[in-house]
N, C-alpha and C positions, 0 to 999 in steps of 0.2 A: 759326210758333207752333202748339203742337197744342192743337186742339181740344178744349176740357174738357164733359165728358158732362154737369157740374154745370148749365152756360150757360144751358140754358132752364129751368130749374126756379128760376133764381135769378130771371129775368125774371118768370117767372108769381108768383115772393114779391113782387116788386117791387109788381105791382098789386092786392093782396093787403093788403100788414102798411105800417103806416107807419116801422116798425123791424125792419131784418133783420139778423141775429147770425150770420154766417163766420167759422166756425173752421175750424181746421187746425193741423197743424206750420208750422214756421216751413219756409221754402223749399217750399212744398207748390205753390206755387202760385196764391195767395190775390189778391195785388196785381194781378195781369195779368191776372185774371178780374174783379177788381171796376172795370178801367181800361176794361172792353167798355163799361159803364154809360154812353151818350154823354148831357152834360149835367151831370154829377155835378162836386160840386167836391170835392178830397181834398188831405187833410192827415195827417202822420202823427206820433202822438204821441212816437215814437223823437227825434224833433227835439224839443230841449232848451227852443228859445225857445216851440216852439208848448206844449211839456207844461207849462212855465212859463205861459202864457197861460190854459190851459186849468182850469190847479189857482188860480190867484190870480181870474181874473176868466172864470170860465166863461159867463154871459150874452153878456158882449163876444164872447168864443171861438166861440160857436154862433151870434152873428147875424152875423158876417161869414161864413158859410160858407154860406149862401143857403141856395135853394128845396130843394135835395137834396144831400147832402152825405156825402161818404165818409170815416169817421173811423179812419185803422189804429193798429193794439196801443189800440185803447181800454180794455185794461184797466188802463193805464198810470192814466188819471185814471177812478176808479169813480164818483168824485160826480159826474159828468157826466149819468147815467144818471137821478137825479131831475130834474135839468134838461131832457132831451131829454122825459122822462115828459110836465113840463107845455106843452111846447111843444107834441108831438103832440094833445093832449088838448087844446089852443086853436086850432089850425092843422091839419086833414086833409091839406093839403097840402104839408105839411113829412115831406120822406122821409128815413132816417137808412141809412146802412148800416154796420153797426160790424161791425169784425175783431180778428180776437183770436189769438195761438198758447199760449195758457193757458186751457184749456177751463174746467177747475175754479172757478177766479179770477171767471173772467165769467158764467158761469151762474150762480152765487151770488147775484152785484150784480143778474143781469140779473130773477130771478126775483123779488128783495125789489121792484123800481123797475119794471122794464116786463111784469110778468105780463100775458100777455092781448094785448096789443100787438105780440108779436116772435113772427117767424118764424126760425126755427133750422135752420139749413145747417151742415156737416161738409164739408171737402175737403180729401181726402187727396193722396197724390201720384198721379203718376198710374195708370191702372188699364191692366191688360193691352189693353183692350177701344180702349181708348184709342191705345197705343201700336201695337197692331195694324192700325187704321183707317188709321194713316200708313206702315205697313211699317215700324217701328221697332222691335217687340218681338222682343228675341233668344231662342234657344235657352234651356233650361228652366236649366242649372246656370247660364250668363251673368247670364240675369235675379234668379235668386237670390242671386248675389255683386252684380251691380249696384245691386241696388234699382230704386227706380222715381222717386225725387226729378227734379225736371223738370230742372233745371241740368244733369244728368249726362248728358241727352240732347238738351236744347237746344243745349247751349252744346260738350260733347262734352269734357265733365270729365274727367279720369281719375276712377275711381270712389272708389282709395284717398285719394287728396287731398280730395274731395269730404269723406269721412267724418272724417277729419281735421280737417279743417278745421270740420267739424257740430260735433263731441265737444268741440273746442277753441272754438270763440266761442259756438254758439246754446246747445246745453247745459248748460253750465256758466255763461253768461250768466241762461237759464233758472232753473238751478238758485239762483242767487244771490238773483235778485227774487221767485222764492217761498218761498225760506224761507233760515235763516240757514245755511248747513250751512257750519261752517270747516275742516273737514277735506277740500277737493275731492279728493286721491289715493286714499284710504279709498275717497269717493264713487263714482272713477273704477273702483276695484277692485270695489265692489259690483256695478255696469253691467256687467264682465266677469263677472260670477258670474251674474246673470240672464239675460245671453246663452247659457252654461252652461246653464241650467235651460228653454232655450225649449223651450214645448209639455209640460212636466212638471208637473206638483203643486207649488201653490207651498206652501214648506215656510219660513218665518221664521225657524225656531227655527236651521237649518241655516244660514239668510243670516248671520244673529245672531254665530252662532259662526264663522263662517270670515271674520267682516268685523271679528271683537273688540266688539262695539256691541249694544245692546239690543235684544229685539224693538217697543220702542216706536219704536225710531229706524230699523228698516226700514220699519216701518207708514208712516213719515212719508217716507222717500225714496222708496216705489213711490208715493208718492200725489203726488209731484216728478215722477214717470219717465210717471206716467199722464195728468198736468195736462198738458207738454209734447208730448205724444202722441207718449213713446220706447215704449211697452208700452201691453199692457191686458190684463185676467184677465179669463176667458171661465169665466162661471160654468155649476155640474153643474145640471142641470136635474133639477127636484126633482117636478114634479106627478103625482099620480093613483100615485104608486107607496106600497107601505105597506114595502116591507123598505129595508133597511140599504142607503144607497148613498152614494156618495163627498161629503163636505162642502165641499173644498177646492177653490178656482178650479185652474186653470191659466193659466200667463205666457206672452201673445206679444208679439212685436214687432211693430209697424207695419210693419215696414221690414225686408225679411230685408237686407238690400246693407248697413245701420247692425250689424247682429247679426252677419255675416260678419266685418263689421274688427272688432268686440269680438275676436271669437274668434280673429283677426290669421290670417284664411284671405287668400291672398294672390294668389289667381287661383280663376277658373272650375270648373279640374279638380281641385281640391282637395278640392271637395264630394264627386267621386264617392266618396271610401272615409272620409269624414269622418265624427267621431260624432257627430255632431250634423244632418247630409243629414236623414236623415228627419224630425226635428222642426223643421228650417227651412222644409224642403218643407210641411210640415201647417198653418205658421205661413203661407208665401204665398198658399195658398188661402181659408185663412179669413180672411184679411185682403182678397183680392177678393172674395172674396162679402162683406164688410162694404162696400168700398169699391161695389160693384154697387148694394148697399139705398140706400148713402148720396146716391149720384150720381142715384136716381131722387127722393129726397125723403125715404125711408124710413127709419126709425130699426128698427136690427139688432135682431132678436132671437134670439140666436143662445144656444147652450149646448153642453155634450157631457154625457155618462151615465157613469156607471160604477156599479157595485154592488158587493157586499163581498166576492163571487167573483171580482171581476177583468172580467167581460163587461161591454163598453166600446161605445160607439159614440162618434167624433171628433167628429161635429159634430150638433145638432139645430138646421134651422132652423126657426125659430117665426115660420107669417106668417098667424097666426089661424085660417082656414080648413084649412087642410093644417100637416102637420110632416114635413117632410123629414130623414131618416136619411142618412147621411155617413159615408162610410167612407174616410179619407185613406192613401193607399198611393204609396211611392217608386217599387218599382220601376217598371221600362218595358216589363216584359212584361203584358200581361193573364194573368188567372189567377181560377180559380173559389177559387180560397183567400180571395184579398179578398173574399167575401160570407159569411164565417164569423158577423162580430158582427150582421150586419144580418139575419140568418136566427133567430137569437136573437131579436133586438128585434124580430121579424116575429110571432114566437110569445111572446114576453111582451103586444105592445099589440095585437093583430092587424090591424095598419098593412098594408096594401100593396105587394107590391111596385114599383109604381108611385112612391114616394113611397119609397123606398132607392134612394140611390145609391153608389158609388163613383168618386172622383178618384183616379185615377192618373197617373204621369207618364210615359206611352208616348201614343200619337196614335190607336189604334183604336179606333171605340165601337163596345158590343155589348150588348144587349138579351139577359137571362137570364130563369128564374123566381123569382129572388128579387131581381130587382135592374139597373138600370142600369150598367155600367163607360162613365166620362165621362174622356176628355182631359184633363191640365190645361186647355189652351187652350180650356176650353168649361167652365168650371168658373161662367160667368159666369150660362149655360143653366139654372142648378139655381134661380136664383130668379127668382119670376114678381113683374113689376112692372108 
C-alpha cells in the first residue's frame, strides 16, 4: 500500500475535532486511509440495510457504533448530522469521522449542523510526490494519460478499463443521486466537450449550443462534474488591479488520465502532437500544487490573471504572506521565452523574481533574473508548507 501524505495530518484532526469530514473522489483513496484509524468502528452507508437503519432509526444507528466510529458516503443520510451534533455536544468523547465523494452535498449539511465542531480534509488521488517516494511515478506523457487514481497502480489496472469502468458506474451513479438528469448520452457528450475545453475560458453559452440545452442546465451539470470532483474552475484573480481583466474562470480536471479517455487518447504518445498536450499538461500541475496544499492541511488558494490585452500568467498562488507567479510551459526544452508573461507581471506588481516561476516539462532547473525554470517533477517545491 502506498503511503498517503494525508496520514498525519488526519491523526493530528483526530485529536483535535470531535468530527472530521474526508472527502474525495470516489476511488481516491479515502476507505484505506480511514481503515489506518486502529480502534475505529466503520460502517458504510452504500449498504442498503445499514442506510435503511440509519434514515428510519438513527439514535439506534449511532449507538451501536461505539466510542469512535467511521461513517462512509454519509452523505447518503444528511439527518444524521443533527444527531451526531448532539452527541458530540453531551459526550467529548465520542469521535466521528464522516466521508463523502460529494463535496457539495456534504458541506452544505455539514455547515447548517456541525459548524464549529468539524475539521475538513480533501484527498485526492494520489500526488506525484507520493507515487515517487515508492518508485512508481512514470515518465511525464505516461503519467498524463494514466492519471494518478490508486487502483491503477495498486492493483496494475489497465488505465483504459479503469476509466471505463469510472464513466460507466461512479459517474453516472454520481450524477444520478445529485440530481435528476434523464438524458445520461447528452450528459456523456457534455463530459467530452469539457475535456475539449481543459485549461480554456469556460464559455456556457458555447456548451449550451453544441449540447442543444440551456445555459441554466450547464450551470447545473458543471456544479454535478464539480460536486463529484470530475473538474473544477480556477477562478482570475482580481485584487489591487484597477483595468479591465478577464471575468471568466477556467475548467480543469482532477484527473488528467479521466480527460485523456474523454478525449479517447489511447496511449502515452498520443499526447506528444495532441491538441490538447498543453492544457492537459497546465491541468496536471495545478492539480499537484492543489493536491500538495491539500495533503499538508491547507485549503488552495490558487487563481490565474489575464487582462483585456491578452497578458496572462497560469497560475497565482495565494498563500497570504507571498504570491507566487506560474508560468506553465509544455515543452522540454528550457528557454528564456517562458519568462515573457512573468516579466510583465514583475513590472505591473513589482513582485520579485524570487516569487515567479516557471514549470516545465524537461528536467533542468535554472535560476534567471526574472525567474525560476522548475521541473515538472519539482513542481511540488513551489509551495511552502
Amino acid at each position: 500500500m502506498i503511503a498517503r501524505l494525508l496520514h498525519p495530518v488526519l491523526n493530528d484532526y483526530v485529536s483535535q475535532f470531535p468530527v472530521i469530514f474526508l472527502t474525495g473522489p470516489r476511488q481516491s483513496g479515502k476507505s484505506t486511509l480511514e481503515k489506518t484509524l486502529v480502534g475505529w468502528s466503520y460502517v458504510n452507508l452504500e449498504d442498503p440495510d445499514q442506510r435503511n437503519l440509519a434514515t428510519n432509526e438513527p439514535a439506534l444507528f449511532l449507538a451501536q457504533l461505539g466510542e469512535k466510529a467511521i461513517i462512509d458516503e454519509a452523505q447518503h443520510v444528511p439527518e444524521l448530522f443533527s444527531h451526531i451534533q448532539l452527541i458530540v455536544d453531551e459526550n467529548p468523547q465520542r469521535k466521528f469521522l464522516l466521508t463523502g465523494s460529494q463535496n457539495f452535498l456534504m458541506l452544505e449539511k455539514i455547515t447548517q449542523s456541525l459548524a464549529g465542531r468539524t475539521g475538513i480534509l480533501q484527498l485526492l488521488p494520489f500526488s506525484m510526490d507520493e507515487l515517487a517516494y515508492v518508485g512508481k511515478l512514470p515518465a511525464l506523457e505516461t503519467y498524463l494519460w494514466k492519471g494518478s487514481y490508486p487502483r491503477i497502480y495498486d492493483q496494475n489496472i489497465d488505465p483504459k478499463a479503469f476509466y471505463n469502468g469510472y464513466l460507466n458506474t461512479y459517474v453516472e451513479r454520481d450524477v444520478r443521486s445529485i440530481r435528476n438528469i434523464g438524458d445520461l448520452a447528452t450528459f456523456r457528450r457534455f463530459l467530452g466537450l469539457c475535456a475539449g475545453r481543459i485549461g480554456q475560458l469556460l464559455n456556457m453559452n458555447a456548451l449550451a449550443t453544441e449540447t442543444g440545452t440551456s445555459v441554466n442546465t450547464i450551470k447545473h451539470w458543471l456544479s454535478v462534474l464539480e460536486a463529484s470532483y470530475v473538474i473544477y474552475l480556477l477562478q482570475p484573480y482580481h485584487k489591487n488591479f484597477n483595468k479591465r481583466i478577464t471575468k471568466s474562470p477556467k475548467l480543469y480536471f482532477y484527473d488528467t488520465g479521466l480527460a485523456c479517455r474523454l478525449l479517447l487518447i489511447n496511449k502515452p504518445e498520443e499526447l506528444l502532437n495532441h491538441f490538447a498536450r498543453v492544457q492537459i499538461f497546465e491541468s496536471l500541475v495545478i492539480t499537484e500544487i492543489r493536491k500538495s496544499l491539500l495533503n499538508a492541511g491547507e485549503m488552495p488558494h490558487l487563481y490565474f490573471w489575464r487582462d483585456s490585452h491578452g497578458h496572462e500568467v497560469d497560475l497565482l498562488i495565494d498563500q497570504g504572506a507571498t504570491i507566487t507567479a506560474v508560468e506553465i510551459k509544455s515543452g522540454k526544452n528550457p528557454s528564456l521565452n517562458y519568462l515573457k508573461g512573468l516579466k510583465y507581471w514583475q513590472e505591473l506588481t513589482s513582485e520579485s523574481a524570487e516569487t515567479s516561476k516557471v514549470v516545465y516539462a524537461g528536467e533542468q532547473q535554472m535560476r534567471t533574473g526574472h525567474g525560476d525554470l522548475v521541473p515538472w517533477m519539482k513542481v511540488v517545491d513551489l509551495v511552502s508548507k
